[in-house]
Each structure stands twice: as C-alpha cells, then as structure tokens.
C-alpha positions in Angstrom: 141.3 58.8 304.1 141.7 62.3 302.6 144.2 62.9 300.0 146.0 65.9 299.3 146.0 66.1 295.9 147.3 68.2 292.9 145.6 69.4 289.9 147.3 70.0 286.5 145.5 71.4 283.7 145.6 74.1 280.9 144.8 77.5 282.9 144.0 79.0 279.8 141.9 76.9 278.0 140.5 75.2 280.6 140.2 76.7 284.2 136.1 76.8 283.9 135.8 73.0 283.4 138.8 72.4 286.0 136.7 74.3 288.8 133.6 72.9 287.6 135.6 69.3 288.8 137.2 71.6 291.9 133.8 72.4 293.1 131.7 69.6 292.4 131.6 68.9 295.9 132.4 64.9 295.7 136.1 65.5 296.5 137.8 65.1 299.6 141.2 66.6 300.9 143.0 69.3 300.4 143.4 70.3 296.3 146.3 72.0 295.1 146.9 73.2 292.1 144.1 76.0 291.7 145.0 79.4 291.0 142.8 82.4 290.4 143.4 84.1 287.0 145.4 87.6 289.2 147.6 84.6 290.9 148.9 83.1 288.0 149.5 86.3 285.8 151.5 87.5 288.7 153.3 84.3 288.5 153.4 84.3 284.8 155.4 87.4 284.8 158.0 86.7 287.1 158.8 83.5 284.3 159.6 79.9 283.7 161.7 79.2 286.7 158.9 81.3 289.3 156.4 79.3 287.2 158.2 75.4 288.4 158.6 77.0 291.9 155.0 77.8 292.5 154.3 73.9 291.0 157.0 72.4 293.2 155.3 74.3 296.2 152.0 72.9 295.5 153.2 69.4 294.7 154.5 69.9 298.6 153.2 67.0 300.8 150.6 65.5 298.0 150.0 62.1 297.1 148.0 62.1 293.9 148.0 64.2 291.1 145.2 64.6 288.3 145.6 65.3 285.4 142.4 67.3 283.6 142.6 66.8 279.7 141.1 69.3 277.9 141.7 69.4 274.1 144.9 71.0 274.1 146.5 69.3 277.8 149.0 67.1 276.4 150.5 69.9 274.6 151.4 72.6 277.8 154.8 72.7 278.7 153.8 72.8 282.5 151.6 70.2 282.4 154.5 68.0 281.1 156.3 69.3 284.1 153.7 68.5 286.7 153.6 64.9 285.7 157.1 64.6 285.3 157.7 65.8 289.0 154.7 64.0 290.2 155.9 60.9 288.9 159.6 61.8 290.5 157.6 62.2 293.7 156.0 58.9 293.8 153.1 60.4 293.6 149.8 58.4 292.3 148.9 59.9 288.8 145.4 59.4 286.8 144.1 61.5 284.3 140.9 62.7 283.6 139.2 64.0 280.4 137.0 67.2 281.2 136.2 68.1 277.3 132.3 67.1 277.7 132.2 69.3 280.7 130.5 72.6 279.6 132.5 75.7 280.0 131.3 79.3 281.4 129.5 80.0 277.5 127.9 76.1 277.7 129.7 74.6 275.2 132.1 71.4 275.3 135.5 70.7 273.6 137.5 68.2 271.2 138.6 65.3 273.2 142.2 65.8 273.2 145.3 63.4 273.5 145.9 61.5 276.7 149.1 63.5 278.0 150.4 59.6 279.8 151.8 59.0 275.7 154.6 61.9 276.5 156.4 60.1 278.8 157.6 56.5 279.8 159.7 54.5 282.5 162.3 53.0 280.8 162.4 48.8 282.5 164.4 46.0 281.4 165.4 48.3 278.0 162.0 49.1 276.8 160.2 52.4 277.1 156.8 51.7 279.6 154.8 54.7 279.1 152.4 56.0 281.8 149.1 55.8 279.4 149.8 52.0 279.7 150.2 52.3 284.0 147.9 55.0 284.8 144.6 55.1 284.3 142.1 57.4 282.5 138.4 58.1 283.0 135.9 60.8 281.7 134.3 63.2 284.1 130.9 62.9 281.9 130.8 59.6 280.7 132.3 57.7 284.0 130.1 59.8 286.5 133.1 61.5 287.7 130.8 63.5 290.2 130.5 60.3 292.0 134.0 58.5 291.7 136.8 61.4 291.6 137.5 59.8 295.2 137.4 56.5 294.7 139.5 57.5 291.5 141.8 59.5 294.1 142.5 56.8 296.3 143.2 53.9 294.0 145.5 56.2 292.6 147.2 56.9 295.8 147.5 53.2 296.9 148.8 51.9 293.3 151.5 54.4 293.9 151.9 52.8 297.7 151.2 55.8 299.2 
C-alpha cells in the first residue's frame, strides 16, 4: 500500500542529502515535505506563522512522517514542530540518519543527535520519550535504498494507521 508521507529535515543544511533519499527511486507514495529553495524563501519571508501553515498543509492526509537527521536536525525549531504535529496527528514517525549520505561537494557530515530525545508522552506519571517508541535507522549503513518502504509501512501500521 502506498503511503503518503512527510519529510522533515534541515532545508539548509541538508536539502542535497534529503533529495538524494527523495529521489532514490525505492519509495512509494506521495512525499510531502519537499520544497525547492525559491519555495521556501518565499515562505520564509512571509514568517513563523506562514512557515507552520505550509507544514500543516503538507502534513494534510499523511500517515508517516520521516524524520532525516543530519548533524544539526534535532536542533531546528520546525523540525520540532513537524514531529510534534505529526505525533498529534497519529501519524507513524521514524527517523532516519542521512549524515553518511554525500552531499552536492561529496562529502559526509557529523552524525547528529536523534531529534526522538526532545520530546516524550507523559503515561502513568513518567515522561516516555519517542527515541524509546520510534525507531531509527541509517540510510548508509541499514541499506536504506532498499528498506525506506518497508521502514514506511511498519511505521504506518505501529501507528494503526
């Protein structure tokens, strides 16, 4: 079954290695999440409450959402949005770490910190954070060429979706 599915990451810092996973041609579904560099300036300069429209919009009618670390993911103020209303969603949520994929000038990254340790589901009075519900793979070392899908739909059914 085809997932639509949403894709957070660090424009900046990472929008090569995130189209290098975009286009690797093992996904199925519709992806949202993507947005040429012109797109998201425009949106940029119209500010922080554009900015959470245009993510609400894409989260529209998904199921999964996947997370691309890079080295500095965990930090980005919209990624910590897009999980947080992913996760309000119901949607399925895995993360995957995209610092060994080579960027436009062939070079990798630091592995960064698994974004999942920023926030938590507070049950029966203790604080259950996502890095201990949702998993984590690396595009590199886990073959994520082959398994984003697979990745995708376990996601997707975890969540009940």
């Amino acid at each position: 079954m085809a997932r639509k599915t949403f894709f957070s990451f660090h424009f900046e810092r990472d929008s090569w290695r995130a189209g290098q996973v975009r286009n690797s041609g093992q996904f199925k579904g519709d992806k949202a999440g993507f947005i040429d560099k012109a797109e998201w300036e425009e949106v940029k300069r119209k500010g922080d409450q554009a900015i959470k429209r245009w993510i609400d919009k894409q989260l529209e009618g998904t199921s999964t959402t996947v997370v691309l670390i890079g080295s500095e993911t965990s930090e980005r103020k919209y990624v910590g949005y897009e999980i947080e209303q992913s996760a309000k969603r119901g949607n399925g949520l895995l993360g995957v770490y995209i610092h060994q994929v080579k960027d436009i000038n062939g070079r990798t990254d630091t592995k960064g910190k698994n974004p999942f340790d920023n926030w938590y589901y507070e049950r029966n009075g203790k604080n259950v954070y996502f890095s201990e519900i949702y998993p984590t793979y690396d595009w590199v070392n886990d073959n994520g060429r082959d398994n984003l899908g697979k990745w995708i739909e376990a996601a997707a059914k975890n969540a009940g979706r």
